[in-house]
N, CA, C and O atoms as CSV, one atom per row, in Angstrom:
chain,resi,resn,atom,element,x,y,z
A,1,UNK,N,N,110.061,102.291,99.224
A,1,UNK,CA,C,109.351,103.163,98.322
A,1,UNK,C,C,107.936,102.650,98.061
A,1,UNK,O,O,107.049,103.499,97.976
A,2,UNK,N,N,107.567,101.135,97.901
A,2,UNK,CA,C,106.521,100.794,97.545
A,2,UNK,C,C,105.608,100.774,99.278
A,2,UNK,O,O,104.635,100.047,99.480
A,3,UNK,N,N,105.982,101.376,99.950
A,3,UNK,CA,C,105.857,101.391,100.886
A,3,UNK,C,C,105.010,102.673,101.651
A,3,UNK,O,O,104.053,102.662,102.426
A,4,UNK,N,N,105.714,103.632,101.140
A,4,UNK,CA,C,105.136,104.702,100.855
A,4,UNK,C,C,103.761,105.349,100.169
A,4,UNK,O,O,102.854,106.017,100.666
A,5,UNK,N,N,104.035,104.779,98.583
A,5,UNK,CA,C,102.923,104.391,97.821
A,5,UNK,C,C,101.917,103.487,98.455
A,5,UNK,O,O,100.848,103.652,97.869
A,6,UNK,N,N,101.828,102.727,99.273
A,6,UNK,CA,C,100.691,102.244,99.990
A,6,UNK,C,C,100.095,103.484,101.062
A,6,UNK,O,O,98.957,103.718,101.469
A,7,UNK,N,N,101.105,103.992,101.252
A,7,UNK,CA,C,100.664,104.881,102.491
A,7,UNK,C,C,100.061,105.994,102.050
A,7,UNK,O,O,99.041,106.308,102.664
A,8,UNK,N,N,100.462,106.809,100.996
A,8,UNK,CA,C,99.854,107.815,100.494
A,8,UNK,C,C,98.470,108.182,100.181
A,8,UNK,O,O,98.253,109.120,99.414
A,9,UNK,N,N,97.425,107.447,100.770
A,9,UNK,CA,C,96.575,107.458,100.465
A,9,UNK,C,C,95.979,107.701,98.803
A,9,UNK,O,O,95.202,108.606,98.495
A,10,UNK,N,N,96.455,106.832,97.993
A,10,UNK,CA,C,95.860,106.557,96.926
A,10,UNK,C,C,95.275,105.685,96.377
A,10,UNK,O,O,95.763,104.559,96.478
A,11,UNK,N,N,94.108,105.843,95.648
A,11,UNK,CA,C,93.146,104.806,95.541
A,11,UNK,C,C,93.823,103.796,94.657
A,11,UNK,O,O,93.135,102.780,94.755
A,12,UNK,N,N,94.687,103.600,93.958
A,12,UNK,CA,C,95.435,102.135,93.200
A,12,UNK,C,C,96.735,102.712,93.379
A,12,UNK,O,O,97.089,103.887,93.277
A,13,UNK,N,N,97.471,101.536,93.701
A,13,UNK,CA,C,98.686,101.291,93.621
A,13,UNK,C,C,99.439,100.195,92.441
A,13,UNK,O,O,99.396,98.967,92.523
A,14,UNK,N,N,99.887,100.710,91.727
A,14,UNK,CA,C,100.916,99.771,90.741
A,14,UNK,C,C,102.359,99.468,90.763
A,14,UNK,O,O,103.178,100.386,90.759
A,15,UNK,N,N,102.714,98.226,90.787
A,15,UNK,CA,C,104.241,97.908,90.933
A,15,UNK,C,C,104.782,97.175,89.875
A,15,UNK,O,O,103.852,96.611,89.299
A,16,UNK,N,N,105.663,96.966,89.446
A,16,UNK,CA,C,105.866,95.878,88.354
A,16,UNK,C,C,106.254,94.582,89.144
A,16,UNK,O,O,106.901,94.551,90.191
A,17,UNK,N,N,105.782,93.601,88.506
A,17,UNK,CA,C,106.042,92.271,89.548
A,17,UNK,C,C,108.054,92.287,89.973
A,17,UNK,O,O,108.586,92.073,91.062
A,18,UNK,N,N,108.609,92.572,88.834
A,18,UNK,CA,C,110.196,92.613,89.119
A,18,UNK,C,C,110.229,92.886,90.614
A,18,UNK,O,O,110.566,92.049,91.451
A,19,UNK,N,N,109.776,94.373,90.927
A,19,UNK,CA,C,110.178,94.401,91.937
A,19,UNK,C,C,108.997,93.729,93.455
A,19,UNK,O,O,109.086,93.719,94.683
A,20,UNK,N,N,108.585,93.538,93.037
A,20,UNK,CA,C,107.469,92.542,93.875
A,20,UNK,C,C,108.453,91.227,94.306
A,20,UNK,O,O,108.869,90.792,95.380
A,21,UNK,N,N,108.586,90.867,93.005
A,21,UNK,CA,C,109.884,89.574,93.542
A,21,UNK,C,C,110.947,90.233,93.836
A,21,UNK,O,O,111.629,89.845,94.784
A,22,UNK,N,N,111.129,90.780,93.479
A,22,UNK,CA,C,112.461,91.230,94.145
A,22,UNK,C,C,113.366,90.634,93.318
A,22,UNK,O,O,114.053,89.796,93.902
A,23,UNK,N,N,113.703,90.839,91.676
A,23,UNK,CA,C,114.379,90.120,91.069
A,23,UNK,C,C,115.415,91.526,90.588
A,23,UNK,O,O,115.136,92.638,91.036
A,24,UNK,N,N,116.443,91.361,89.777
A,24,UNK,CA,C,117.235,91.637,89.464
A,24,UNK,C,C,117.311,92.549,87.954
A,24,UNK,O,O,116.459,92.940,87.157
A,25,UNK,N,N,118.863,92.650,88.046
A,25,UNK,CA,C,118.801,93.579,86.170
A,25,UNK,C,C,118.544,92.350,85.017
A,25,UNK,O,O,118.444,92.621,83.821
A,26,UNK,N,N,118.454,90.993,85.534
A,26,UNK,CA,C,118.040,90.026,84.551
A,26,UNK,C,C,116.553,90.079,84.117
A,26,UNK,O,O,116.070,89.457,83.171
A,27,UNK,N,N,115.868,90.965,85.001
A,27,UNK,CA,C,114.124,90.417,84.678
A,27,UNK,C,C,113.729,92.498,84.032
A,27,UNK,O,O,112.654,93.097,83.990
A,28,UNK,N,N,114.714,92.827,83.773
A,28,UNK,CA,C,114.795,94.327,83.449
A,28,UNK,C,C,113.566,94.490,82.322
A,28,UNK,O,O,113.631,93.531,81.553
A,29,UNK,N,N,112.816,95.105,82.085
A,29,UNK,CA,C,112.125,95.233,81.065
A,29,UNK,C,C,112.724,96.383,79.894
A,29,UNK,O,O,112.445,96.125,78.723
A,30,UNK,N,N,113.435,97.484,80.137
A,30,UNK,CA,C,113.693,98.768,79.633
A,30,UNK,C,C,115.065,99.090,79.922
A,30,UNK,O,O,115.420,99.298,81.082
A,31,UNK,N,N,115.998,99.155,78.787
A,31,UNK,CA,C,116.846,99.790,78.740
A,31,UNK,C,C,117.526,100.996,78.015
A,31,UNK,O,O,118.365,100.895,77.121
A,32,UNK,N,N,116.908,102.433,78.672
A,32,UNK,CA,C,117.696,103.389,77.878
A,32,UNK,C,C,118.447,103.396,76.909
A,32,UNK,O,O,119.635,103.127,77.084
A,33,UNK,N,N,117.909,103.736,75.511
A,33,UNK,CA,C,118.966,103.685,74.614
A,33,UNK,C,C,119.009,102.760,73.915
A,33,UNK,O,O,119.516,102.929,72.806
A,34,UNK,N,N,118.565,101.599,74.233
A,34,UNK,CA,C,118.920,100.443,73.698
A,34,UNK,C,C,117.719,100.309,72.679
A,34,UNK,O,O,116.567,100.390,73.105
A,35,UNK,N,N,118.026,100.063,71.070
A,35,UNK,CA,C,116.782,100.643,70.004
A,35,UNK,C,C,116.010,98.834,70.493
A,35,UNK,O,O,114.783,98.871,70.400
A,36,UNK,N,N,116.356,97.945,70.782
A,36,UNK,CA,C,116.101,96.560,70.311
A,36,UNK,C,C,115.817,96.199,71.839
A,36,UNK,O,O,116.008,96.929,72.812
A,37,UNK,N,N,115.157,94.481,71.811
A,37,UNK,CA,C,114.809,93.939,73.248
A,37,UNK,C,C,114.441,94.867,74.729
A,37,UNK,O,O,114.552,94.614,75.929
A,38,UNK,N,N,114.065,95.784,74.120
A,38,UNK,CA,C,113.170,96.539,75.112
A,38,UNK,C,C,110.900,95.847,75.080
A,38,UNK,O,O,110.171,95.609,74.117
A,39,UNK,N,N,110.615,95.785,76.650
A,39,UNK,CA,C,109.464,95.265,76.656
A,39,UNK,C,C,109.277,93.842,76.622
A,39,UNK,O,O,108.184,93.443,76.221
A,40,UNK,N,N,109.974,93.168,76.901
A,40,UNK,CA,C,109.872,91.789,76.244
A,40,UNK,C,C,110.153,90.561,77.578
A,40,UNK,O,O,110.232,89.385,77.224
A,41,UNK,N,N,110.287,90.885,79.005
A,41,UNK,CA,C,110.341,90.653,79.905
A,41,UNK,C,C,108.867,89.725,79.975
A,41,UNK,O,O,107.887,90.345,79.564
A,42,UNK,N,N,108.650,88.517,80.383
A,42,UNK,CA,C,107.579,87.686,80.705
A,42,UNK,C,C,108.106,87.087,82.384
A,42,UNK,O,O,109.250,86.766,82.706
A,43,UNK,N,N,106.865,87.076,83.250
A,43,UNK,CA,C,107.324,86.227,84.165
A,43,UNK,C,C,106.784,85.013,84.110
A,43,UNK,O,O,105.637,84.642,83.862
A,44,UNK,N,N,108.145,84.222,84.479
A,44,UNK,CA,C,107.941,82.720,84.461
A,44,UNK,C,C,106.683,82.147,86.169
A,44,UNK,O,O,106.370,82.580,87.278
A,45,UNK,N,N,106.374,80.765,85.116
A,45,UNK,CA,C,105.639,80.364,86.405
A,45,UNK,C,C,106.089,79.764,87.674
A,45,UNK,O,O,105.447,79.478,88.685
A,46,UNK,N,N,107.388,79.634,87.379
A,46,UNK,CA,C,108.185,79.251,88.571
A,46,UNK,C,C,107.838,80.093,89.453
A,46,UNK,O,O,107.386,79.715,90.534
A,47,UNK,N,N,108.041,81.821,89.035
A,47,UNK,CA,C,108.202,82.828,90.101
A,47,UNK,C,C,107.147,82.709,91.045
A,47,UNK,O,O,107.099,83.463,92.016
């Protein structure tokens, strides 16, 4: 998909790093529904 979005000829492309790394439902930023700990996702400098 982000793949595509390069191809489409558009002048910026945005990804969230999650899926850049390629990480999981642990690095989730947003969960439907959920009133609390939504947004709060930081990436570490390990990554």
């Amino acid at each position: 998909m982000m793949q595509i979005a390069i191809n489409s000829g558009c002048e910026t492309c945005i990804f969230p790093m999650q899926d850049l790394l390629n990480l999981g439902a642990e690095a989730r930023m947003n969960i439907p529904g959920t009133p609390l700990g939504n947004w709060e996702w930081r990436i570490e400098w390990e990554l």
